[in-house]
Predicted model as a PDB file, atoms N, CA, C, CB and O in Angstrom, pLDDT in the B-factor column:
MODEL        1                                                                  
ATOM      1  N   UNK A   1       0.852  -1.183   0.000  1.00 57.00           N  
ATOM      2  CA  UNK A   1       0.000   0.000   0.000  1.00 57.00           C  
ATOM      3  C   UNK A   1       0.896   1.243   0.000  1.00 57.00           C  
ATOM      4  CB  UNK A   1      -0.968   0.000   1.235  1.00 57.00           C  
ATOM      5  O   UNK A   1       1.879   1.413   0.721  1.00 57.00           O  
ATOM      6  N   UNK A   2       0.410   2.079  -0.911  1.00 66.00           N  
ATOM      7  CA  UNK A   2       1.422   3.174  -0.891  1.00 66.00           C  
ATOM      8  C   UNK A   2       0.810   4.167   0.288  1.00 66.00           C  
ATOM      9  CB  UNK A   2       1.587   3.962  -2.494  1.00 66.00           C  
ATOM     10  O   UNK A   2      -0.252   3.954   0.873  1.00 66.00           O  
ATOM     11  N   UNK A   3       1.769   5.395   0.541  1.00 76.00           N  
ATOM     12  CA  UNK A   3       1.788   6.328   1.921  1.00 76.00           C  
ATOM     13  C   UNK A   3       0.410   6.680   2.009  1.00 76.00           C  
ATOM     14  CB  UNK A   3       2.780   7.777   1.905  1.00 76.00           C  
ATOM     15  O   UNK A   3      -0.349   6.566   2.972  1.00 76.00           O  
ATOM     16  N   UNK A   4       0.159   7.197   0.673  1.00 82.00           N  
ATOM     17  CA  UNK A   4      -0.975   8.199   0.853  1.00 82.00           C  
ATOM     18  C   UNK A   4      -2.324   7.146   1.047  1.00 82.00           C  
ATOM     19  CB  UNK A   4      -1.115   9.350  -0.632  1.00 82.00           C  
ATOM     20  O   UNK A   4      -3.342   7.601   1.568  1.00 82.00           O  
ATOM     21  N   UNK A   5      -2.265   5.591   0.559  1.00 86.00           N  
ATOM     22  CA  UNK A   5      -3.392   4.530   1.352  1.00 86.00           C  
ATOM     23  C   UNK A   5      -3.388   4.563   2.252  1.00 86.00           C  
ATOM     24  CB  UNK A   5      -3.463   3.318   1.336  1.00 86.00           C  
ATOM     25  O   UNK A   5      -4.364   4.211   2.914  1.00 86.00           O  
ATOM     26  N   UNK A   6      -2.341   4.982   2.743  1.00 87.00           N  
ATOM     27  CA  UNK A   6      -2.502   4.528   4.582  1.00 87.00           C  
ATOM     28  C   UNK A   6      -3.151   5.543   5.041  1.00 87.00           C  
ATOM     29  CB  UNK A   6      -1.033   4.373   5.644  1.00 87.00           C  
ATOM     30  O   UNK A   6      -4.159   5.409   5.735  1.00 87.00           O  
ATOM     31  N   UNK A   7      -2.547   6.919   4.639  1.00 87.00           N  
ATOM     32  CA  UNK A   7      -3.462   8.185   5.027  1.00 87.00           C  
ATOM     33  C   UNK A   7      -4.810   7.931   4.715  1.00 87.00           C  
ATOM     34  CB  UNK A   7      -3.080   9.513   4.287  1.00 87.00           C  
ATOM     35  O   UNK A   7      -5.604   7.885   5.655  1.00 87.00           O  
ATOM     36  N   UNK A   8      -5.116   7.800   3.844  1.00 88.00           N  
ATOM     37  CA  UNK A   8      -6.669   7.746   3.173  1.00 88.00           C  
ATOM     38  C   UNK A   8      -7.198   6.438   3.971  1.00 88.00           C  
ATOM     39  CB  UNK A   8      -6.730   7.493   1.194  1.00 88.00           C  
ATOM     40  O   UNK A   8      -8.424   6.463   4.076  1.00 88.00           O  
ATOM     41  N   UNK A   9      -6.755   5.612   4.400  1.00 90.00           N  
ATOM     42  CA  UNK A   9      -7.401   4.451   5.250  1.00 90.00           C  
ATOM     43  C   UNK A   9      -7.868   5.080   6.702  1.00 90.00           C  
ATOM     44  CB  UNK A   9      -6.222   3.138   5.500  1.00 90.00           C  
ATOM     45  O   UNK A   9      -8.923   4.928   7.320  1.00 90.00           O  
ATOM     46  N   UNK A  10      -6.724   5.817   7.004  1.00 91.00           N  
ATOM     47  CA  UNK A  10      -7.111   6.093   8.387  1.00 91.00           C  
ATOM     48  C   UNK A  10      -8.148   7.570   8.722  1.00 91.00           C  
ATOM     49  CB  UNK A  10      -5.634   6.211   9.158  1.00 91.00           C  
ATOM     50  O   UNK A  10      -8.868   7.639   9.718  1.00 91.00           O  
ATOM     51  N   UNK A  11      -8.037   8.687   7.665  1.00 90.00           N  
ATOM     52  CA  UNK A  11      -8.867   9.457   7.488  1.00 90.00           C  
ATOM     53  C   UNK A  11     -10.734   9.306   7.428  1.00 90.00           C  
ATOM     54  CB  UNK A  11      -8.286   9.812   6.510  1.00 90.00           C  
ATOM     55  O   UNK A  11     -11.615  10.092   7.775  1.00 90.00           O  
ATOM     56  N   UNK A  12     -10.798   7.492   6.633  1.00 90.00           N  
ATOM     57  CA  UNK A  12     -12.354   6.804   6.529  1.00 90.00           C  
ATOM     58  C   UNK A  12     -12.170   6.148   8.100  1.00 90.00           C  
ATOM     59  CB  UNK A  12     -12.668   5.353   4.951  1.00 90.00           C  
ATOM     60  O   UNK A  12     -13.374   6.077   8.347  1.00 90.00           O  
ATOM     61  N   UNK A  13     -11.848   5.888   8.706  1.00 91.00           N  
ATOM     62  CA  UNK A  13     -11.708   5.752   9.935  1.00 91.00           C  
ATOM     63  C   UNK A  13     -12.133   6.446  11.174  1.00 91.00           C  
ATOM     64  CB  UNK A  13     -10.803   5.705   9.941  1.00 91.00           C  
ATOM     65  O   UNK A  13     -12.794   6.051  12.135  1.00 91.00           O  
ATOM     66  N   UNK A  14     -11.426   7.902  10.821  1.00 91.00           N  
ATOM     67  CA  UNK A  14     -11.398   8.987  11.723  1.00 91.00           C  
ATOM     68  C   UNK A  14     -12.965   9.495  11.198  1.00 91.00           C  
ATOM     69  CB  UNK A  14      -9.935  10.143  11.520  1.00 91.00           C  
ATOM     70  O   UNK A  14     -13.730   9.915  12.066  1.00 91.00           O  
ATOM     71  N   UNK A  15     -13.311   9.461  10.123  1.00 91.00           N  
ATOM     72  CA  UNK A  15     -14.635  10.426   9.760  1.00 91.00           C  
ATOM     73  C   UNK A  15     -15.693   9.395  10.548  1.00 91.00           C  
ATOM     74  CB  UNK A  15     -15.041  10.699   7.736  1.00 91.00           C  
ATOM     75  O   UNK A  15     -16.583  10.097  11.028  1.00 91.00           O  
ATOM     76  N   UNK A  16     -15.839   8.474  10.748  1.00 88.00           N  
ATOM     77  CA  UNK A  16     -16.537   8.060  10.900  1.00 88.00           C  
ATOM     78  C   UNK A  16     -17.255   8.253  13.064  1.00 88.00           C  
ATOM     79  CB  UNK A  16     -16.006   6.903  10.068  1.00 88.00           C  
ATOM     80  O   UNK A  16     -18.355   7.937  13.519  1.00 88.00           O  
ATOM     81  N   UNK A  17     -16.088   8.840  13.759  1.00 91.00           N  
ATOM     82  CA  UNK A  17     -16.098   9.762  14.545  1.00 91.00           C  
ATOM     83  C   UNK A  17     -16.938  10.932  14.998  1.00 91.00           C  
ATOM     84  CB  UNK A  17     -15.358  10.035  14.301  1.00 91.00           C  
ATOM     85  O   UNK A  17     -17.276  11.424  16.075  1.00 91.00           O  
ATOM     86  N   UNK A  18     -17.179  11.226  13.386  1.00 90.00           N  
ATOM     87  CA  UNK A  18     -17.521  12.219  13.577  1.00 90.00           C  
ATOM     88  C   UNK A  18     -19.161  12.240  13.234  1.00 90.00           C  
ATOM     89  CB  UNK A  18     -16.627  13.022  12.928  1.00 90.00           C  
ATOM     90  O   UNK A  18     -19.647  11.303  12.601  1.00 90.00           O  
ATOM     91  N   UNK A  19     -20.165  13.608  13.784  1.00 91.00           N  
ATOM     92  CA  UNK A  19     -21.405  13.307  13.410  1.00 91.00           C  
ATOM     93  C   UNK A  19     -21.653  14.335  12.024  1.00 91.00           C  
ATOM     94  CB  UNK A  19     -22.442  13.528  14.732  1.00 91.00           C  
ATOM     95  O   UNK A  19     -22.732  14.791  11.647  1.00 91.00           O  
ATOM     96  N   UNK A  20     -20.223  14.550  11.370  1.00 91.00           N  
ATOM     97  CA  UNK A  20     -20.323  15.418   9.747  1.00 91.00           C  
ATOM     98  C   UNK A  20     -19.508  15.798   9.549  1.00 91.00           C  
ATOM     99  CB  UNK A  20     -21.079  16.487   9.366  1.00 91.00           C  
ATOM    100  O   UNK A  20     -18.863  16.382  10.420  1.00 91.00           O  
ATOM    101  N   UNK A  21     -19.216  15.718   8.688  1.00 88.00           N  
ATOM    102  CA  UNK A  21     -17.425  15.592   8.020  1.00 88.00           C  
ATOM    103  C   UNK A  21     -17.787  15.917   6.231  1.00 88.00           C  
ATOM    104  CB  UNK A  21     -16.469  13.336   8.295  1.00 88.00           C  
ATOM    105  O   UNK A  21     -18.490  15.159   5.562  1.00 88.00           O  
ATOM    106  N   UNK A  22     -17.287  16.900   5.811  1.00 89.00           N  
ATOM    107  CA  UNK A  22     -17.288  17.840   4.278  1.00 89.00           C  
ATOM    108  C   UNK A  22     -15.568  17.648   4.223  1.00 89.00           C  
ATOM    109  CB  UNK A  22     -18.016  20.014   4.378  1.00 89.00           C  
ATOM    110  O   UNK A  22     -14.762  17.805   5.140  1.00 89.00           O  
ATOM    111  N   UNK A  23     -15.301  17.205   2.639  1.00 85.00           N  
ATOM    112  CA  UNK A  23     -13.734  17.005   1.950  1.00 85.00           C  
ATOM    113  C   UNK A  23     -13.895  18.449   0.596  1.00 85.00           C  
ATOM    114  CB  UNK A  23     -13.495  14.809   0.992  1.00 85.00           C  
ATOM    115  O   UNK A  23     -14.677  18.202  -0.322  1.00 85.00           O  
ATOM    116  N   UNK A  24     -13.282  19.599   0.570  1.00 83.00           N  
ATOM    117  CA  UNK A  24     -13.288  20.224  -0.664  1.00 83.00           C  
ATOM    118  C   UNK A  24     -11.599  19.931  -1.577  1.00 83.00           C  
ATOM    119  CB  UNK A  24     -13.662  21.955  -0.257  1.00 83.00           C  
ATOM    120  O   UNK A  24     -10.528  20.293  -1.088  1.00 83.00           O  
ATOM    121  N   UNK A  25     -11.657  19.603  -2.203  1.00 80.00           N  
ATOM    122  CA  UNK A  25     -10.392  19.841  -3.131  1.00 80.00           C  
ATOM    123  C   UNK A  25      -9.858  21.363  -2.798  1.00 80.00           C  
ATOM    124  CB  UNK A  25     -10.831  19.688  -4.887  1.00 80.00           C  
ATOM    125  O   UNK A  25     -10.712  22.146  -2.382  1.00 80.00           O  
ATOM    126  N   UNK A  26      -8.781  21.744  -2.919  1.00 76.00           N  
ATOM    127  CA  UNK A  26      -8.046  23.187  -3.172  1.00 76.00           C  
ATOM    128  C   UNK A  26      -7.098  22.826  -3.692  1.00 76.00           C  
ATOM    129  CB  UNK A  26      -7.651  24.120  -2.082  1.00 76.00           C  
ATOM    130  O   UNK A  26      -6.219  22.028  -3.371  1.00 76.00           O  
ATOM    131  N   UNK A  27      -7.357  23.736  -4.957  1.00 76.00           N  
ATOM    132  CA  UNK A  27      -6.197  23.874  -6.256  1.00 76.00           C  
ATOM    133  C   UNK A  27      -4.423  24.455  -5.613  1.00 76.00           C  
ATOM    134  CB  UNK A  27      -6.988  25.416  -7.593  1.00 76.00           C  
ATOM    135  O   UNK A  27      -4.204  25.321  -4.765  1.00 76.00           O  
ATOM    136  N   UNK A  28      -3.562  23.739  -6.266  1.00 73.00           N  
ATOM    137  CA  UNK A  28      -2.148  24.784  -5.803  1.00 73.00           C  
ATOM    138  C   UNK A  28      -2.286  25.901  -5.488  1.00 73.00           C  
ATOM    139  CB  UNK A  28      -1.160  25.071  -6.716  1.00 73.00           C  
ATOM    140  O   UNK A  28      -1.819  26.301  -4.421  1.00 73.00           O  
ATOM    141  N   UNK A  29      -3.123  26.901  -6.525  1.00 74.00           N  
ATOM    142  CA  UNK A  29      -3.102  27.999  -7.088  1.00 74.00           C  
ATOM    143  C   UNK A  29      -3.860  28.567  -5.611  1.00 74.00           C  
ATOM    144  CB  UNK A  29      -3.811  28.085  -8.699  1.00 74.00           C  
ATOM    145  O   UNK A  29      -3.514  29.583  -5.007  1.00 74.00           O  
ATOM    146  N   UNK A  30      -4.670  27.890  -5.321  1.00 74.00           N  
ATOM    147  CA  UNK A  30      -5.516  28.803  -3.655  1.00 74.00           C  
ATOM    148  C   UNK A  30      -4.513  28.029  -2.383  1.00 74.00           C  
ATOM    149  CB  UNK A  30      -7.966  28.140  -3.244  1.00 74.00           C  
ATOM    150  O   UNK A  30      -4.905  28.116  -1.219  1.00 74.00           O  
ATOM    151  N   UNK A  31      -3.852  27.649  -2.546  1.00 81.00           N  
ATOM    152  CA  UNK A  31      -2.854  26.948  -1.562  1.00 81.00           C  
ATOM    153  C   UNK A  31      -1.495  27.108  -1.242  1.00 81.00           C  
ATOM    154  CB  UNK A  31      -2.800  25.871  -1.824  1.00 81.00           C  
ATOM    155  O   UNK A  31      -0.839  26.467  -0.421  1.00 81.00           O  
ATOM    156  N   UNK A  32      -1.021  28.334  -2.215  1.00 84.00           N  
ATOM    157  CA  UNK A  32       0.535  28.363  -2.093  1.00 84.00           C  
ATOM    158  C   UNK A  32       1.039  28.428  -1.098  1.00 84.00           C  
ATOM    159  CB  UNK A  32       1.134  29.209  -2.612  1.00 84.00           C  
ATOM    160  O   UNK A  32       2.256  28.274  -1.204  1.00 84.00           O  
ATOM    161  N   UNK A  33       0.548  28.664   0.326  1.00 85.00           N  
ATOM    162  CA  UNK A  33       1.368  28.396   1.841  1.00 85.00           C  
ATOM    163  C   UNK A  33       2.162  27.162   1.854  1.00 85.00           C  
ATOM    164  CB  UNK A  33       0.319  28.216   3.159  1.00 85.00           C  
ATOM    165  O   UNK A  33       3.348  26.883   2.029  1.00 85.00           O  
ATOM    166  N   UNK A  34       0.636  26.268   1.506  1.00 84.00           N  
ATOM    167  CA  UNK A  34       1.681  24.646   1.844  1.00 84.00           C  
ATOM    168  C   UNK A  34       2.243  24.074   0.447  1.00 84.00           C  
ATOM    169  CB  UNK A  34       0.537  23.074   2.608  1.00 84.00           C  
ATOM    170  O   UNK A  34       2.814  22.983   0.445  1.00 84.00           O  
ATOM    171  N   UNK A  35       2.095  24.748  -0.640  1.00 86.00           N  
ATOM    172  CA  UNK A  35       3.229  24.236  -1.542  1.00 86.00           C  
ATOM    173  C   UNK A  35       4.176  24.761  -1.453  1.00 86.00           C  
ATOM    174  CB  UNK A  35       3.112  24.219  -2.732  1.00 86.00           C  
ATOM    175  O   UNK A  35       5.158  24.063  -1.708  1.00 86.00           O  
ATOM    176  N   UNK A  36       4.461  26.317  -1.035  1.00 87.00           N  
ATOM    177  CA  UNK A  36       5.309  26.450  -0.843  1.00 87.00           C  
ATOM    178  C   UNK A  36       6.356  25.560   0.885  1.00 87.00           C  
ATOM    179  CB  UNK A  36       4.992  27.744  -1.147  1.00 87.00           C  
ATOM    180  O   UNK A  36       7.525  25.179   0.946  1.00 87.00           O  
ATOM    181  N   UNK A  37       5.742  25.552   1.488  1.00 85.00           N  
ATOM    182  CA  UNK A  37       6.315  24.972   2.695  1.00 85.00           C  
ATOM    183  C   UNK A  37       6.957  23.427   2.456  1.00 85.00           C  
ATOM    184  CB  UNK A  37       5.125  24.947   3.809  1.00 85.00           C  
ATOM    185  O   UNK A  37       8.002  23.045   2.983  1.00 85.00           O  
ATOM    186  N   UNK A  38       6.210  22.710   1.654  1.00 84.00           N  
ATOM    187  CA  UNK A  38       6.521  21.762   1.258  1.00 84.00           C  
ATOM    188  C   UNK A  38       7.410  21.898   0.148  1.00 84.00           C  
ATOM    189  CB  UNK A  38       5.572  21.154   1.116  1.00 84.00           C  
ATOM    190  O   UNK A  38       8.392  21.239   0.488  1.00 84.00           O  
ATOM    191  N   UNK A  39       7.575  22.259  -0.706  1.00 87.00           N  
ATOM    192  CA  UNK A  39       8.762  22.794  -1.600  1.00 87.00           C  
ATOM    193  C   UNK A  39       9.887  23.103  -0.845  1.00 87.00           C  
ATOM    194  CB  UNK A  39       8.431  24.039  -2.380  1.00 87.00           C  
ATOM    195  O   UNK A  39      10.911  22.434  -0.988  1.00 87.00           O  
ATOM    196  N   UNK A  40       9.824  24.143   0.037  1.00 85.00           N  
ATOM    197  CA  UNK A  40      11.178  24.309   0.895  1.00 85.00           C  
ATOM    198  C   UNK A  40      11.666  23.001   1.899  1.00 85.00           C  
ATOM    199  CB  UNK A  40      10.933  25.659   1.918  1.00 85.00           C  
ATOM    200  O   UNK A  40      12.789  22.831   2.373  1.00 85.00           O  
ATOM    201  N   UNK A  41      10.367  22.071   2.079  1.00 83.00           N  
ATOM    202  CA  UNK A  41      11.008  21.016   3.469  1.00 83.00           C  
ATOM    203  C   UNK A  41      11.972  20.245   2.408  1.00 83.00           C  
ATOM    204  CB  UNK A  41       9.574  19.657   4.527  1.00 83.00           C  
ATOM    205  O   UNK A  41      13.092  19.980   2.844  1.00 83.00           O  
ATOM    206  N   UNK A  42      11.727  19.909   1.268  1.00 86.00           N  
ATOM    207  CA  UNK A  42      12.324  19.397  -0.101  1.00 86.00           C  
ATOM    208  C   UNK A  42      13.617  19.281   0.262  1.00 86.00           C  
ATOM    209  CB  UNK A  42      12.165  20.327  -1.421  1.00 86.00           C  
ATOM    210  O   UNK A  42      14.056  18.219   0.702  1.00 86.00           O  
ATOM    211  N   UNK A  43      14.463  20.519   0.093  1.00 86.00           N  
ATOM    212  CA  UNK A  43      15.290  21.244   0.128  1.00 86.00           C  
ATOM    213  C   UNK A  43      16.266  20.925   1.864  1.00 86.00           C  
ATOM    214  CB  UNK A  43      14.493  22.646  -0.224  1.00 86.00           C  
ATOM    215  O   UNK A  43      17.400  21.260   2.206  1.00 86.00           O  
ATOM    216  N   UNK A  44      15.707  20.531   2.239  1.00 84.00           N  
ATOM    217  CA  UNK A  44      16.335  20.963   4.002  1.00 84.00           C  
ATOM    218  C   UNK A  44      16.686  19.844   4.479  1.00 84.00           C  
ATOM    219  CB  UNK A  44      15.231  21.628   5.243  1.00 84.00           C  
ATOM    220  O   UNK A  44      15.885  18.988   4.855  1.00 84.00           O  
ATOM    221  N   UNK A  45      17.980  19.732   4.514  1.00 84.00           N  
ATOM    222  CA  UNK A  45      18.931  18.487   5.307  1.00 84.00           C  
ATOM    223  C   UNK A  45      18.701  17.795   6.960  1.00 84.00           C  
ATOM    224  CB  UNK A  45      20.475  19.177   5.414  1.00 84.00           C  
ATOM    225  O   UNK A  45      19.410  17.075   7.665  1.00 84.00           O  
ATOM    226  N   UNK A  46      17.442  18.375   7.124  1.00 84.00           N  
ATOM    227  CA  UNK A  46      17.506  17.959   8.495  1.00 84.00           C  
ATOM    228  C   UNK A  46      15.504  18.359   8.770  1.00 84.00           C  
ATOM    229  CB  UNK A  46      19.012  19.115   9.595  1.00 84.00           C  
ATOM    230  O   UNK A  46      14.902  19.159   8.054  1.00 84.00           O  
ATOM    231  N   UNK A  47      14.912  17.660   9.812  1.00 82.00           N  
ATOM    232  CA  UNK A  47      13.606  18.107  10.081  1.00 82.00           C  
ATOM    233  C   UNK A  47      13.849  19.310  10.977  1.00 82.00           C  
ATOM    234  CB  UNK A  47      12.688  16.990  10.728  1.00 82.00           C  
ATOM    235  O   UNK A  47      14.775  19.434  11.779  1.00 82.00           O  
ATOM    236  N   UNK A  48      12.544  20.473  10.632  1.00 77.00           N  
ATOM    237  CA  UNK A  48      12.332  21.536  10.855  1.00 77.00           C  
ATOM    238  C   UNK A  48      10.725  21.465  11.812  1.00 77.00           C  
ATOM    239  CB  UNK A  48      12.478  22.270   9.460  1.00 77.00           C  
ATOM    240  O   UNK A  48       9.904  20.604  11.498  1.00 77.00           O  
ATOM    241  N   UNK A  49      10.573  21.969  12.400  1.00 77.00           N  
ATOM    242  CA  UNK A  49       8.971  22.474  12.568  1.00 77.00           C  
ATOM    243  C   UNK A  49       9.375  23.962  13.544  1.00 77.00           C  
ATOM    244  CB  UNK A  49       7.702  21.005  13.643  1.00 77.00           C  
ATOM    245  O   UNK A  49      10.443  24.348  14.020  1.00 77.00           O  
ATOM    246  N   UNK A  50       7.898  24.575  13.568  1.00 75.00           N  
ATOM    247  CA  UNK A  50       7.923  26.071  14.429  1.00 75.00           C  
ATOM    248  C   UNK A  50       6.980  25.705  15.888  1.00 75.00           C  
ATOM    249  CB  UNK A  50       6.990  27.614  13.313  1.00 75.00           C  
ATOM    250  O   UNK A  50       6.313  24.679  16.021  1.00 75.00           O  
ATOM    251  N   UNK A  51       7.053  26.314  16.458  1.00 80.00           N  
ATOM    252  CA  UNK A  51       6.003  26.058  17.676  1.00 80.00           C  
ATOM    253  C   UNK A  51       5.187  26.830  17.818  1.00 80.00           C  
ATOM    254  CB  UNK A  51       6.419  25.987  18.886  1.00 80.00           C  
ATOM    255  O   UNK A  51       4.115  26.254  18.002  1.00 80.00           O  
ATOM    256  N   UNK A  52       5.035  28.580  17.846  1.00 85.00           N  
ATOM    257  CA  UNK A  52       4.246  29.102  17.689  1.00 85.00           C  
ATOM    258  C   UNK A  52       3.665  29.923  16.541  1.00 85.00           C  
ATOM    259  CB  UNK A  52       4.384  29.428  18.421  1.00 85.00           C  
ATOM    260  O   UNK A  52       2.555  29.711  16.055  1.00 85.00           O  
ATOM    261  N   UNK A  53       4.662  31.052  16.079  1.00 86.00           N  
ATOM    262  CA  UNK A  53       4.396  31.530  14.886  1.00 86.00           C  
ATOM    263  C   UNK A  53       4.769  31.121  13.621  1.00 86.00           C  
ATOM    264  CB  UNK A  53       4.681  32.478  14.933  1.00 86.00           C  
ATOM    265  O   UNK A  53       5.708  30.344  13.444  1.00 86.00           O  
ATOM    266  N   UNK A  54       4.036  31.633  12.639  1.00 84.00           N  
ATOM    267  CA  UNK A  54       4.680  30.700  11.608  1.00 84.00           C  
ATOM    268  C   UNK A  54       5.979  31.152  10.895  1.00 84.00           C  
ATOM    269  CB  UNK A  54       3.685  30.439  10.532  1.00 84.00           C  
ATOM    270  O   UNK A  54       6.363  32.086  11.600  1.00 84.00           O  
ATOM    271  N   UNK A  55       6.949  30.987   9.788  1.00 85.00           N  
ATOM    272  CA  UNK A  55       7.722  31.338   9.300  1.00 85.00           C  
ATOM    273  C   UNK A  55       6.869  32.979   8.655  1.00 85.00           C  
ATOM    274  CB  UNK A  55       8.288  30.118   8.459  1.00 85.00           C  
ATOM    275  O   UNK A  55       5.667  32.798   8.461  1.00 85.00           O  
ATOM    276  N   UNK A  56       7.186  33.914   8.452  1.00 90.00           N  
ATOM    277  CA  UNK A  56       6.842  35.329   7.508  1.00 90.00           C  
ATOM    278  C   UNK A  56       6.530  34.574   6.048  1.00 90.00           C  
ATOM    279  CB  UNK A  56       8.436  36.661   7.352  1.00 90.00           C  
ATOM    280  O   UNK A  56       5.366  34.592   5.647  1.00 90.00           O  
ATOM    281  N   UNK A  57       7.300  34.078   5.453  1.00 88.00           N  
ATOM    282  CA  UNK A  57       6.962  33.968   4.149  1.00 88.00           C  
ATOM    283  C   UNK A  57       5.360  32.941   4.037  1.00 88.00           C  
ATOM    284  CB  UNK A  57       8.411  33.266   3.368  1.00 88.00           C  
ATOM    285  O   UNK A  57       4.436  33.234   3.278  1.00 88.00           O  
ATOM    286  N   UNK A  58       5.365  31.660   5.043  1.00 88.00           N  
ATOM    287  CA  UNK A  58       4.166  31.463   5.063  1.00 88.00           C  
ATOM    288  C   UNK A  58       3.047  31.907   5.619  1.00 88.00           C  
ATOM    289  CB  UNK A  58       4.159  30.736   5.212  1.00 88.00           C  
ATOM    290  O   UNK A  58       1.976  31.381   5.317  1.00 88.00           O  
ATOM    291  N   UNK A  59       3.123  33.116   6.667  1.00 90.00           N  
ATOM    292  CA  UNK A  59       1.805  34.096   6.960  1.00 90.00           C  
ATOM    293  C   UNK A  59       1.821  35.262   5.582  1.00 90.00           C  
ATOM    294  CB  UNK A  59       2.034  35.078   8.774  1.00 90.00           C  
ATOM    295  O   UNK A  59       0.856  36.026   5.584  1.00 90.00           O  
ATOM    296  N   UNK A  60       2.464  35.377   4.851  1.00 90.00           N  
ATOM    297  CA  UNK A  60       2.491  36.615   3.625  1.00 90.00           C  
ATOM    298  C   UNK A  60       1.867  35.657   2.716  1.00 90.00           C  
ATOM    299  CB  UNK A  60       4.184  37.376   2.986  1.00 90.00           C  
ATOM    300  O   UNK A  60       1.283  36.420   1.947  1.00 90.00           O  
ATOM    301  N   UNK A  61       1.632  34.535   2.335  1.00 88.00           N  
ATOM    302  CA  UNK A  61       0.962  33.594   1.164  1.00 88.00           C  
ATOM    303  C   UNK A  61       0.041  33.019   1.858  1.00 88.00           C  
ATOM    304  CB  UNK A  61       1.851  32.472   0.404  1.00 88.00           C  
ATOM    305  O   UNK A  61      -0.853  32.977   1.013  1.00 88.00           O  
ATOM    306  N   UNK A  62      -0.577  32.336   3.195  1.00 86.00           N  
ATOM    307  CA  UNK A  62      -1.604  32.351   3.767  1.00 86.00           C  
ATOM    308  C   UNK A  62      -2.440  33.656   3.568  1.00 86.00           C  
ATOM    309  CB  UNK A  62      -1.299  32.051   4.974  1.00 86.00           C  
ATOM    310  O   UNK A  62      -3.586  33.592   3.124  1.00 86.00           O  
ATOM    311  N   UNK A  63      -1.851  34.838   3.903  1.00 87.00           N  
ATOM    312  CA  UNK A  63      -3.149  36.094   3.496  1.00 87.00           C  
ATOM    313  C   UNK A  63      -3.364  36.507   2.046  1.00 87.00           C  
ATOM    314  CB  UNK A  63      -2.807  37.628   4.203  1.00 87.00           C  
ATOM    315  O   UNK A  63      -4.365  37.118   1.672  1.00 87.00           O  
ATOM    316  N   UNK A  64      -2.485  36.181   1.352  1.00 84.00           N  
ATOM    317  CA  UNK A  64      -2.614  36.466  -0.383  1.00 84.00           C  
ATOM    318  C   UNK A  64      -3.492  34.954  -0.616  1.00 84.00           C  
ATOM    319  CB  UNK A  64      -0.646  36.576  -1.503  1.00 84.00           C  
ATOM    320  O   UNK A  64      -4.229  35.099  -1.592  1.00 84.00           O  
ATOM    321  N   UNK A  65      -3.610  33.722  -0.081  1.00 79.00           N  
ATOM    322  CA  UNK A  65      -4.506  32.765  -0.402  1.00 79.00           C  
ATOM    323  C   UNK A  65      -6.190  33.265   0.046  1.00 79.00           C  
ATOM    324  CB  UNK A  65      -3.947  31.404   0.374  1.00 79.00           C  
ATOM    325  O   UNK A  65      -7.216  33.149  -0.623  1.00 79.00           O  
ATOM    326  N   UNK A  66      -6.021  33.781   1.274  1.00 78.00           N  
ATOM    327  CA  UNK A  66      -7.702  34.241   1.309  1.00 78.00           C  
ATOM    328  C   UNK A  66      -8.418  35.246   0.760  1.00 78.00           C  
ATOM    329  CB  UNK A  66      -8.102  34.513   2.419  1.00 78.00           C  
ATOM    330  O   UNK A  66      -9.646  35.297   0.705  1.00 78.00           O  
ATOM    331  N   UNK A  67      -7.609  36.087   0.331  1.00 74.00           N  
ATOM    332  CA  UNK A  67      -7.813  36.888  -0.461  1.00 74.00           C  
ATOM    333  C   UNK A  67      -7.920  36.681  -1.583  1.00 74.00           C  
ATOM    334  CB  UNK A  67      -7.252  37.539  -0.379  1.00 74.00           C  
ATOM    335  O   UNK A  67      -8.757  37.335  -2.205  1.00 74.00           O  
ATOM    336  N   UNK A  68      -7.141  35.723  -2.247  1.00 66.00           N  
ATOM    337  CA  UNK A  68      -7.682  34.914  -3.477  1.00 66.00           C  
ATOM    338  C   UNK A  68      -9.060  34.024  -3.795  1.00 66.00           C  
ATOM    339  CB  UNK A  68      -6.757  34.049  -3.636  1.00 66.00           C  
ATOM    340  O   UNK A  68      -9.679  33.886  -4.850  1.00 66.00           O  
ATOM    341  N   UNK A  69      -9.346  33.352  -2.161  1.00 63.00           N  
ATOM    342  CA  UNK A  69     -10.130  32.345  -2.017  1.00 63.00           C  
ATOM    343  C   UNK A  69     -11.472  33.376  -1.964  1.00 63.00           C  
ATOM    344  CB  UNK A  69      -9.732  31.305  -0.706  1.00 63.00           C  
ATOM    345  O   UNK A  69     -12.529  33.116  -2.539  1.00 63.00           O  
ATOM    346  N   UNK A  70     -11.220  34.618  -1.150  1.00 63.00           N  
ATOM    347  CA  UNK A  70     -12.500  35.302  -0.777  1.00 63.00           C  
ATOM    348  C   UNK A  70     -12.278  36.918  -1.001  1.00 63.00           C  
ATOM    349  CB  UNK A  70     -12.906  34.935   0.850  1.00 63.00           C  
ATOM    350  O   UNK A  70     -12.304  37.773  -0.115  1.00 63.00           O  
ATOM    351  N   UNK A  71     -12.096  37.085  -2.145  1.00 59.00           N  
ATOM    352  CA  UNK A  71     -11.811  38.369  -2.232  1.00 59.00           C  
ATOM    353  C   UNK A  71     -13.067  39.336  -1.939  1.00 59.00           C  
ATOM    354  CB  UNK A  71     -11.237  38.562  -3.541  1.00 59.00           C  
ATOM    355  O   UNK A  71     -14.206  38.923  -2.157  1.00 59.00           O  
ATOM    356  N   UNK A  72     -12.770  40.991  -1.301  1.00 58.00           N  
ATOM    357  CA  UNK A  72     -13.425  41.585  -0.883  1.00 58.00           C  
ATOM    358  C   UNK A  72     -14.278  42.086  -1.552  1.00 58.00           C  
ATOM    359  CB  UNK A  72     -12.982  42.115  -0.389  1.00 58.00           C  
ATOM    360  O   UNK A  72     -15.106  42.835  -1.035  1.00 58.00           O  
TER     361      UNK A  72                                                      
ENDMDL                                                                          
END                                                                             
């Protein structure tokens, strides 16, 4: 089973938890925080995470995504 079966096995699992559970697709294009974040983990010789705030470059493309997603 490849990675993402296992994810997807345990996700029909977890929904079922719940009393309503909605899945939407989001395109790259409304998502560039985590492509970009994931693009850079690519790149990085060692594991990274933050604890509270996020890196700047991913709060500056998180607010250009909602603004894309929900413009005013």
């Amino acid at each position: 089973m490849s990675d993402i079966g296992a994810i997807t096995r345990d996700i029909k699992v977890f929904v079922g938890h719940f009393t309503s559970c909605s899945f939407t697709h989001i395109g790259r294009a409304c998502n560039r925080a985590a492509h970009a974040m994931a693009a850079r983990g690519l790149h990085l010789q060692s594991d990274r995470m933050w604890m509270e705030d996020a890196p700047d470059f991913v709060l500056q493309l998180a607010a250009e995504d909602r603004r894309f997603q929900d413009p005013p």
